[in-house]
Each structure stands twice: as C-alpha cells, then as structure tokens.
N, C-alpha and C positions, 0 to 999 in steps of 0.2 A: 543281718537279714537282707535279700536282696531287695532291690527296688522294681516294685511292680510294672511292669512297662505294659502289658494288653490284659484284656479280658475278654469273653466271649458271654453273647448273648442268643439265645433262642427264641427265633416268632414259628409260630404254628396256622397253620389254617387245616378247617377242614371243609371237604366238596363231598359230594353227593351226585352221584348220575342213579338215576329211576328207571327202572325199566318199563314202566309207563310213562315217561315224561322226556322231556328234550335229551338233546344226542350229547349236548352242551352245559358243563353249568361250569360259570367263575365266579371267581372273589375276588373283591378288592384288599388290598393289606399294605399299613403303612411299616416303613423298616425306619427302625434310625439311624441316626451319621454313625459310620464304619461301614464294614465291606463282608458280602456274605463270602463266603469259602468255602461252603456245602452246603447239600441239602441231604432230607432222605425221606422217604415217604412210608409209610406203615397201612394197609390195607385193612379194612374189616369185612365180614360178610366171604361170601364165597366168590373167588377168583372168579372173574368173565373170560371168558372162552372166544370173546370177542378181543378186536383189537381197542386196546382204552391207552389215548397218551393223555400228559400231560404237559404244555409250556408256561410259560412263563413273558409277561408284556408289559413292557412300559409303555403308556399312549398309545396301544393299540402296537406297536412293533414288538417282534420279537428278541428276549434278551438270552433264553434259554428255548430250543427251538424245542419244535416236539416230537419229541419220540415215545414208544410205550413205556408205559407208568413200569414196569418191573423195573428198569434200571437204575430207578431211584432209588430202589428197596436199599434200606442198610445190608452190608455184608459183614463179615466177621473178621475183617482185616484189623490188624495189630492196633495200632494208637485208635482211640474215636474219633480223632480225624482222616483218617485215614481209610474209617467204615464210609464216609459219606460218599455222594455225588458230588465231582470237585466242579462245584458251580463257582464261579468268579465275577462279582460287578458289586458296584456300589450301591449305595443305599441313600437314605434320607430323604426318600420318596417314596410314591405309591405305587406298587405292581398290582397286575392284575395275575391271579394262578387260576387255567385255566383246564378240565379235565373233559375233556370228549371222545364220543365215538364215531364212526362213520355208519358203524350196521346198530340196531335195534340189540339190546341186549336182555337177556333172559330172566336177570334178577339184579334188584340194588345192588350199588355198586359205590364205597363210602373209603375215605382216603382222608389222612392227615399228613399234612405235610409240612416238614421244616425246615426252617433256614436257620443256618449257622451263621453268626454275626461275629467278626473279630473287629474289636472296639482299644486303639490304642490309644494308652495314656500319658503318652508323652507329646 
C-alpha cells in the first residue's frame, strides 16, 4: 500500500450583497497550515446584471485581486483540480473574502465560496 504523502481540505464562506444594503460586504475566515491551490465559487439567486467581483486580503492587502465573481465559477474541466480557480498562497491565517459592487443592484445577490487547502504529510 502506498504511503500517504498529502491531503486536501476545504473551507467555505458564504456573502451576501442586498440590494438594499451596502455595495460591500466581507468575511473574515481563518485557513490552516498548508496552501490553498483553488478556489471556486457557486452563486445562488438570480445572476446580477451588474458588475459584482470578488477578492481576497490579508490585512487589508490584496492576495487575490478583484475581478468579477464569474470567473471563479467551477468549470467542467477534467481532474477537480483542474475545475477550480488556480488561486495559490499560504494559509494559517486569517483572510478577509470580500464581494462588492460599484452600481446599486436589482436583487440579492448570495455566493459561497471555497478554498482548496493541500495539507502535506510529510
């Protein structure tokens, strides 16, 4: 039998933009020791028509800049690593994931989003 050498873990958050409410909303989320290597993001409610990104900040800097939330979406590429966003940086700290708009949006706007954690064992 071989010898296990990594494993993979998943953290999630989920955000919320109101279309009564701020343009802005983040979460704080702690990751632990290992290194994310994707993300992907799952949308609920009815797509905004508006522009909505999402980044990613440690201390207030960016470690994932922002771009629009679609390109996070999982695709249907071969391996499931392979479907995510190849996001790359370390962990065993606290990021902030942040989802805004610039314009005023029509209707909630509700998003979960996950990091891929590879955690080795050697």
């Amino acid at each position: 039998m071989e010898k296990l050498t990594h494993v993979y873990d998943e953290r999630t958050v989920d955000l919320k933009l109101s279309a009564a409410g701020a343009s802005t909303v983040q979460k704080d989320m702690q990751l632990p020791d290992g290194a994310v290597i994707g993300m992907a993001l799952v949308w609920r409610g009815t797509k905004p028509t508006e522009s909505v990104k999402l980044r990613v900040l440690d201390a207030g800097s960016e470690i994932i800049r922002g771009k629009n939330y679609q390109f996070y979406e999982k695709t249907a590429a071969g391996k499931y690593t392979d479907s995510l966003y190849p996001a790359t940086f370390q962990c065993n700290r606290t990021i902030t994931v942040e989802l805004y708009s610039t314009a005023a949006l029509a209707a909630d706007f509700s998003v979960e989003v996950m990091f891929l954690i590879y955690k080795s064992l050697e």
